[in-house]
BAPA-684099 format. One line per field, with one value per atom (N, C-alpha, C, O): x, y, z; residue in one letter; atom name. Coordinates in pm, whole numbers, plus 32768, in hexadecimal, padded with zeros to 4 digits. Atoms other than C-alpha are relative to their C-alpha. Layout:
BAPA-684099
c1	c(X; ...)
c2	c(Y; ...)
c3	c(Z; ...)
code	c(a; ...)
site	c(CA; ...)
END
This chain:
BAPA-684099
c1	c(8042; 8705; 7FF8; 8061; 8008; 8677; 802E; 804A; 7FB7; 86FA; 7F7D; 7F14; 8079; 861F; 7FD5; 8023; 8021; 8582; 7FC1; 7F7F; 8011; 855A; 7F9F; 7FA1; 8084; 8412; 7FD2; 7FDD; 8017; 83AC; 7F5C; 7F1E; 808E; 823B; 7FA9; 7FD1; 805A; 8146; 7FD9; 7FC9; 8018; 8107; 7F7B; 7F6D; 805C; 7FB6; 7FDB; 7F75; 7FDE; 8010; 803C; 80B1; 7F8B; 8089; 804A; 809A; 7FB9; 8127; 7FD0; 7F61; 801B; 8132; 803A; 80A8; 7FC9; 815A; 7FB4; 7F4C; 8048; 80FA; 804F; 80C0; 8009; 80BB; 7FB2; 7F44; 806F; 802A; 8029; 808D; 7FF0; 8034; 807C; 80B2; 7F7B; 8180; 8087; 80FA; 7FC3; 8229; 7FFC; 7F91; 8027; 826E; 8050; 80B3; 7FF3; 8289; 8037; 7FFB; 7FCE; 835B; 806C; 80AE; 7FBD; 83E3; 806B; 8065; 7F6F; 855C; 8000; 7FA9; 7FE7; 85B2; 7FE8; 7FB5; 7FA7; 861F; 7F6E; 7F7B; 8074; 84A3; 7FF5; 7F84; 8027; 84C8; 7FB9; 7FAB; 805E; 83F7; 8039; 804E; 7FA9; 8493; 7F93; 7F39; 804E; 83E2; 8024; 8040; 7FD1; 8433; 7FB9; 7F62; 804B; 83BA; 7FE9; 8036; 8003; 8325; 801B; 8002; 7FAA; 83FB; 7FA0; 7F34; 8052; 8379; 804E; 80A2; 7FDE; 83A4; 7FD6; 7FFC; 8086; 8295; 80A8; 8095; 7FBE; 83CA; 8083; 80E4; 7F6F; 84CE; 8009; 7F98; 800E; 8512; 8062; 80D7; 7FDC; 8574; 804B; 7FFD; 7FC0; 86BC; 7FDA; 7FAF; 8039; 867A; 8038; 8009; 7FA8; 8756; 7FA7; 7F85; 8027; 86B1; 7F63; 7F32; 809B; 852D; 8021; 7FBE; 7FF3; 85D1; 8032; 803E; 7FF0; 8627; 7FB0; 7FB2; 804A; 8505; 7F7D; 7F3E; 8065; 8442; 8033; 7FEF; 7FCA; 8518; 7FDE; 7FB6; 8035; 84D5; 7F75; 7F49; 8090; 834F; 8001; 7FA6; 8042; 8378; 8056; 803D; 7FDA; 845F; 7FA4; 7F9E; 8082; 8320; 7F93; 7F68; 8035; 823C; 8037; 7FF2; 7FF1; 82F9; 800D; 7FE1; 7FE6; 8359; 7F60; 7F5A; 807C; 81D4; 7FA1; 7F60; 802B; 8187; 802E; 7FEC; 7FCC; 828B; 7FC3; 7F9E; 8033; 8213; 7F8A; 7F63; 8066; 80CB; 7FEF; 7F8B; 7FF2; 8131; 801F; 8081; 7FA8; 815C; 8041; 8052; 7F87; 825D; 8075; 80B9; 7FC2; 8323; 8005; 8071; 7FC1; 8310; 8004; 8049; 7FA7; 8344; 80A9; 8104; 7F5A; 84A5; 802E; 8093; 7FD1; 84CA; 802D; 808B; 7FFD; 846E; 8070; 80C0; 7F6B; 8575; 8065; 80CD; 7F8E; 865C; 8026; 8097; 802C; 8600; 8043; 808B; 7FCD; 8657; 8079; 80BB; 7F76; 8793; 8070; 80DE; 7FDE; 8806; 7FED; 804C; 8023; 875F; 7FF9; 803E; 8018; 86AA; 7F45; 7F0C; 807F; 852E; 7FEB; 8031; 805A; 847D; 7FED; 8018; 8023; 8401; 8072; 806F; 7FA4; 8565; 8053; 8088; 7FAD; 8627; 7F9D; 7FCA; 8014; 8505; 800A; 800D; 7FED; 8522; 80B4; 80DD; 7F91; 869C; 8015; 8062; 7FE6; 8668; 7FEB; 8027; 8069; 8589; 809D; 80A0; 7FA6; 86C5; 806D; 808B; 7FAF; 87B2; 7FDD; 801A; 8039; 86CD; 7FF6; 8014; 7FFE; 868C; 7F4B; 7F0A; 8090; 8514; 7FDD; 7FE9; 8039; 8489; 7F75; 7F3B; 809F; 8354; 8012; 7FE0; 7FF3; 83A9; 8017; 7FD9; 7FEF; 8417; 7F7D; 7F8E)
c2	c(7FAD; E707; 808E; 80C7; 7F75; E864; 8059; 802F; 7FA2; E9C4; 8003; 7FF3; 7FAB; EA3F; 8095; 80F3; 7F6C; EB73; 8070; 8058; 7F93; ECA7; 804F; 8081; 7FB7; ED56; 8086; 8089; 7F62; EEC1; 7FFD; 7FEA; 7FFA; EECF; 8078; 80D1; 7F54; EFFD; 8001; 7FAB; 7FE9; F0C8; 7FBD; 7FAD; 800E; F04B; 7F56; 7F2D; 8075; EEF2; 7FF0; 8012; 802F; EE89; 7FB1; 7FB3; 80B1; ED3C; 7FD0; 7FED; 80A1; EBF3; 7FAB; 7FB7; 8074; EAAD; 7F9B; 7FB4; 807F; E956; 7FBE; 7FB5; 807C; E87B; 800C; 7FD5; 8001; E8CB; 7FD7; 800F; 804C; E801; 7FE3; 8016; 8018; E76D; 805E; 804C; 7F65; E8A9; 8003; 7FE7; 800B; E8C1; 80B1; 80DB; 7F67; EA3F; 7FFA; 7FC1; 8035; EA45; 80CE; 8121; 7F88; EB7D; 8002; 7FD1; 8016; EBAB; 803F; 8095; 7FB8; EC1D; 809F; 80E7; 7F6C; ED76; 8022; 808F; 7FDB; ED7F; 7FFE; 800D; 802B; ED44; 7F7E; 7F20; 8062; EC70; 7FA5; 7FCE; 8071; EB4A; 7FA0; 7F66; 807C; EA5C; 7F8B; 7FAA; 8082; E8E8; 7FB7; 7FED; 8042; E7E2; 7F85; 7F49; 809D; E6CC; 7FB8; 7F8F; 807A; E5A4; 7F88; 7F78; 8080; E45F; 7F79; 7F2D; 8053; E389; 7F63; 7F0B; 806C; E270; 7F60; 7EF2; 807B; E165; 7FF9; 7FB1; 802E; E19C; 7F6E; 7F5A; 807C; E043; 8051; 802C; 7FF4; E0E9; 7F91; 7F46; 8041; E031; 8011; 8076; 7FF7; DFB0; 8086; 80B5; 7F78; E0D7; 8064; 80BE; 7F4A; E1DD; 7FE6; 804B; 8030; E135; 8024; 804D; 7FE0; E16E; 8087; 80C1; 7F46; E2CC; 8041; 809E; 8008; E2FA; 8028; 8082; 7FEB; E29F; 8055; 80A1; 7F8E; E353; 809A; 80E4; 7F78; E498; 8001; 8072; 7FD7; E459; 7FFE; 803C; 7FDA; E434; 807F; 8096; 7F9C; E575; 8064; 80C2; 7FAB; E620; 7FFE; 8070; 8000; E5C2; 802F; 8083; 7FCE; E607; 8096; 80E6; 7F5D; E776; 802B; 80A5; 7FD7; E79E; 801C; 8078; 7FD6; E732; 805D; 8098; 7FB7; E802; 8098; 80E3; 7F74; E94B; 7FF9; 803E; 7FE6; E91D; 800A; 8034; 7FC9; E932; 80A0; 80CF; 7F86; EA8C; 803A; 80B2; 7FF7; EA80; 7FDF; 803E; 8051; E9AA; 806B; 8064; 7FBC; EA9D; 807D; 80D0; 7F6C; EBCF; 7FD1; 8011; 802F; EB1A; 7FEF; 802F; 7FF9; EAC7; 808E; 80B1; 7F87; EC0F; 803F; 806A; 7F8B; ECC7; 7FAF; 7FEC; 8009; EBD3; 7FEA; 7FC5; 7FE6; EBEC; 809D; 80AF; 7F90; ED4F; 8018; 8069; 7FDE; ED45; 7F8D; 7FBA; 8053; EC06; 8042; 802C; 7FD6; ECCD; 7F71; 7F38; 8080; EBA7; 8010; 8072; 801C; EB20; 7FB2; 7F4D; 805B; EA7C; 7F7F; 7F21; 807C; E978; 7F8C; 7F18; 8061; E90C; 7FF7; 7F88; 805E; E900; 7FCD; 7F9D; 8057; E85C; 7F57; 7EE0; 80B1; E734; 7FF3; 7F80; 8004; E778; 7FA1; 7F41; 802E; E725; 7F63; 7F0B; 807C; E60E; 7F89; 7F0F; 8060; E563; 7F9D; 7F26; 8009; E58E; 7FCD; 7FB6; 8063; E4EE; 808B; 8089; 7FB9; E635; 7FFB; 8046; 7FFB; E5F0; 8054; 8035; 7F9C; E717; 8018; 805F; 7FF2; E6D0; 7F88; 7FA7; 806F; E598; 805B; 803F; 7FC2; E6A0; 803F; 8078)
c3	c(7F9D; A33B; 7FCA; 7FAF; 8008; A2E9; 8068; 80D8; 7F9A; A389; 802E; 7FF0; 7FED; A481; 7FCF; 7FDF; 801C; A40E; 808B; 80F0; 7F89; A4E7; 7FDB; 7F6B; 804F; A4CA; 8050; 80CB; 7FA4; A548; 801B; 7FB2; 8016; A5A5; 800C; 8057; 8042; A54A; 80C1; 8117; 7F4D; A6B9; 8032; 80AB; 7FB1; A6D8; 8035; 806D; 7FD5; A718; 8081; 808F; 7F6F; A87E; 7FFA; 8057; 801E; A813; 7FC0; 7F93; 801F; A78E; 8029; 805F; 7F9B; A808; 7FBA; 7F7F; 7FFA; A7CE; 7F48; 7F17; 8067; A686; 7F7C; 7F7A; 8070; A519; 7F95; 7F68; 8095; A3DC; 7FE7; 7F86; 8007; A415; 8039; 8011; 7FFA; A497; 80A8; 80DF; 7F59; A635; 800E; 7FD4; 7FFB; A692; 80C2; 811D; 7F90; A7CB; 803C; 7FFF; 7FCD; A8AB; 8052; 80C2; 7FAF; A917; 8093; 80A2; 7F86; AA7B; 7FEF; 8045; 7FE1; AA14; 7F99; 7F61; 8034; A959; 7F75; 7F46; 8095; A7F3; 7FEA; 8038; 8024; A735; 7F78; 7F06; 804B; A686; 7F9F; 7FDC; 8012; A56F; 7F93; 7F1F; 8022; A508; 7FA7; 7F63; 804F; A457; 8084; 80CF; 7F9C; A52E; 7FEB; 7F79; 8024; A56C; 7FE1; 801B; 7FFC; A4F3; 8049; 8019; 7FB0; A627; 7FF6; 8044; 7FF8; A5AB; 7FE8; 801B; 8033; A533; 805E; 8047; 7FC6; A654; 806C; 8097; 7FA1; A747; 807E; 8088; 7FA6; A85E; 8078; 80B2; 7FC9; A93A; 808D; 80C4; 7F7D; AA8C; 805E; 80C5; 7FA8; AB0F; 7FE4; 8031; 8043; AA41; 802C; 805F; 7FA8; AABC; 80A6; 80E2; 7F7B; AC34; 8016; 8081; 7FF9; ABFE; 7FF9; 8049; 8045; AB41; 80AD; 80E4; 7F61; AC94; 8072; 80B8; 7F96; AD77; 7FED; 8047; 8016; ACCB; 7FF9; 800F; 7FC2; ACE6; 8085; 80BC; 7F7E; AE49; 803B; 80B1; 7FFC; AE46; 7FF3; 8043; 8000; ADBB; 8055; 8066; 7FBA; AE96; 8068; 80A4; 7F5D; AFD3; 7FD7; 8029; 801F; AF11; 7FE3; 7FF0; 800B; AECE; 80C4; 80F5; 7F7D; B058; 803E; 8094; 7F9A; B0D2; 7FDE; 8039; 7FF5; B02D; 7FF8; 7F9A; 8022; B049; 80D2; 810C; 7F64; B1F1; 8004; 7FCB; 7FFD; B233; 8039; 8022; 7FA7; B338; 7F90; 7F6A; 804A; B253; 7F52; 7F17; 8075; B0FC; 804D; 8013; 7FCE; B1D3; 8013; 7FDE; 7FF5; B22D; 7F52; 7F39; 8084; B089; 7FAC; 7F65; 801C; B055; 8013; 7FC0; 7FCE; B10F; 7FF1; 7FD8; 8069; B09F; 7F79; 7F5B; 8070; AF58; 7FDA; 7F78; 8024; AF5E; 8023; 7FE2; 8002; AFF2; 7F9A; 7F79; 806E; AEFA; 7F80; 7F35; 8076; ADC6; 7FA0; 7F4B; 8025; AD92; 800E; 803E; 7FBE; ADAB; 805A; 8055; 7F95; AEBE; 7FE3; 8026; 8039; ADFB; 7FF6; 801F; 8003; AD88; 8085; 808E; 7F95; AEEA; 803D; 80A5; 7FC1; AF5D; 7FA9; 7FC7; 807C; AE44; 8007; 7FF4; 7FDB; AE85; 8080; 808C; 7F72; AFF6; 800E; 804B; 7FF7; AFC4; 7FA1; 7FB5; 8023; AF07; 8033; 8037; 7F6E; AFF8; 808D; 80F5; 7F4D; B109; 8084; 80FB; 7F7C; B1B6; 800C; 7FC3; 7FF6; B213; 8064; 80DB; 7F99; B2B5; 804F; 80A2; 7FD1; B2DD; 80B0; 811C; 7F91; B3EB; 805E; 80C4; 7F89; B4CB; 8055; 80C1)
code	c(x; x; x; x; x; x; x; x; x; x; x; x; x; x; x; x; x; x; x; x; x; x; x; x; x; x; x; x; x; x; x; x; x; x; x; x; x; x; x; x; x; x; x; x; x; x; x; x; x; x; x; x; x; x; x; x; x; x; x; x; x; x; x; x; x; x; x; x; x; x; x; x; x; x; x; x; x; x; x; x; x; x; x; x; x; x; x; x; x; x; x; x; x; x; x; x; x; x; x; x; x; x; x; x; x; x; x; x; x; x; x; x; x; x; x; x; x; x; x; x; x; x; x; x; x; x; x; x; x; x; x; x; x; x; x; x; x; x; x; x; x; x; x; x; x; x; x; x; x; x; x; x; x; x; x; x; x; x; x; x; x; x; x; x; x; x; x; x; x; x; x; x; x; x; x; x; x; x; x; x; x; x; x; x; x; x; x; x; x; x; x; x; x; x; x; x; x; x; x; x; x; x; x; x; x; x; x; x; x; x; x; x; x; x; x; x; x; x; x; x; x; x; x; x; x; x; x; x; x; x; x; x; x; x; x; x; x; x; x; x; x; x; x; x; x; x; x; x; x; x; x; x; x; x; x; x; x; x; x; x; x; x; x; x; x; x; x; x; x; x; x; x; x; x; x; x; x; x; x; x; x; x; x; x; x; x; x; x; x; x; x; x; x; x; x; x; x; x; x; x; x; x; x; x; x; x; x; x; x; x; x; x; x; x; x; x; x; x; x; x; x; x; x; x; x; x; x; x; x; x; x; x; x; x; x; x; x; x; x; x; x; x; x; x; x; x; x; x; x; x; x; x; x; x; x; x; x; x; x; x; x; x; x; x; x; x; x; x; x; x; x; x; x; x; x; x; x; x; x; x; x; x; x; x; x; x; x; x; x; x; x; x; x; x; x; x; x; x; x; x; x; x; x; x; x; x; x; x; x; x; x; x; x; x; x; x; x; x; x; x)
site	c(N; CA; C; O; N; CA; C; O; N; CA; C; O; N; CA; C; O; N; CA; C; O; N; CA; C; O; N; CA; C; O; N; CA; C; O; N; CA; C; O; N; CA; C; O; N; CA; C; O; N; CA; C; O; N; CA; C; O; N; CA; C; O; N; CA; C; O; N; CA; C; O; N; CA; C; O; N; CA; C; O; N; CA; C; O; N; CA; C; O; N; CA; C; O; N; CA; C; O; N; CA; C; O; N; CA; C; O; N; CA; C; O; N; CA; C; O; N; CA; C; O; N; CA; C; O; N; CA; C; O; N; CA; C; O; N; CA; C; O; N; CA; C; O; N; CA; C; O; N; CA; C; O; N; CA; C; O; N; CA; C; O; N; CA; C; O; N; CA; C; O; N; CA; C; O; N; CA; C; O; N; CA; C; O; N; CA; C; O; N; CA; C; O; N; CA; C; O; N; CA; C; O; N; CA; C; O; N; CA; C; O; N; CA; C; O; N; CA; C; O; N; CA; C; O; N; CA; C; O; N; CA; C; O; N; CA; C; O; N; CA; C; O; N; CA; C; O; N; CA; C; O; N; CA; C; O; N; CA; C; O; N; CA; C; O; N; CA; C; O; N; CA; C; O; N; CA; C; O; N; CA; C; O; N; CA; C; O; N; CA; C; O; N; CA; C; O; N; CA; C; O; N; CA; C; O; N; CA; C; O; N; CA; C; O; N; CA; C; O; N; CA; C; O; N; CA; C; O; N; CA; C; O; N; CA; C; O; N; CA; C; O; N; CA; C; O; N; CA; C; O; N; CA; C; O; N; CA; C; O; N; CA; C; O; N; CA; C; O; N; CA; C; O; N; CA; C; O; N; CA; C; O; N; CA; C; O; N; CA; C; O; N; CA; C; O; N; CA; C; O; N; CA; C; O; N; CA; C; O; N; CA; C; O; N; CA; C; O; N; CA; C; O; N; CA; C; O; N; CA; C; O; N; CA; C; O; N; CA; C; O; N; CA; C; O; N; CA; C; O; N; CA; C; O; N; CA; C; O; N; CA; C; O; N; CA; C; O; N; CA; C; O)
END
């Protein structure tokens, strides 16, 4: 496994993100910009456990995509988001683990 390398970017850049020529450019909480080598997933056999986790966290995303896309529901992430010093996104994929479905209410 290579180190990650830490990269500074010239001011007139806002970011990076995503996926280029083997290379995944990825941003930490605290705003740095991190970049990898993309994993090669093509030969793993995924165990029936790790296929049911696998699905549980897509339907963690989805309910964390419905819930902030309510905006009753990411004003509540929000403000606890800021008092956690956390994102929205993750206590709602947090919540969604734990079986707190907010939206049913």
């Amino acid at each position: 496994m290579y180190p990650m390398a830490k990269i500074t970017l010239h001011p007139m850049f806002q970011g990076v993100s995503g996926r280029m020529d083997g290379i995944v450019f990825r941003r930490s909480v605290s705003g740095r910009i991190y970049m990898s080598l993309t994993p090669d997933m093509s030969r793993v056999q995924w165990s029936p456990a790790q296929q049911a986790h696998r699905q549980k966290f897509r339907q963690a995303i989805a309910y964390a995509r419905a819930a902030l896309a309510d905006p009753q529901l990411r004003a509540h992430y929000q403000e606890r988001a800021a008092q956690e010093n956390s994102r929205p996104y993750d206590l709602a994929v947090s919540d969604a683990f734990k079986g707190r479905n907010l939206l049913e209410k």
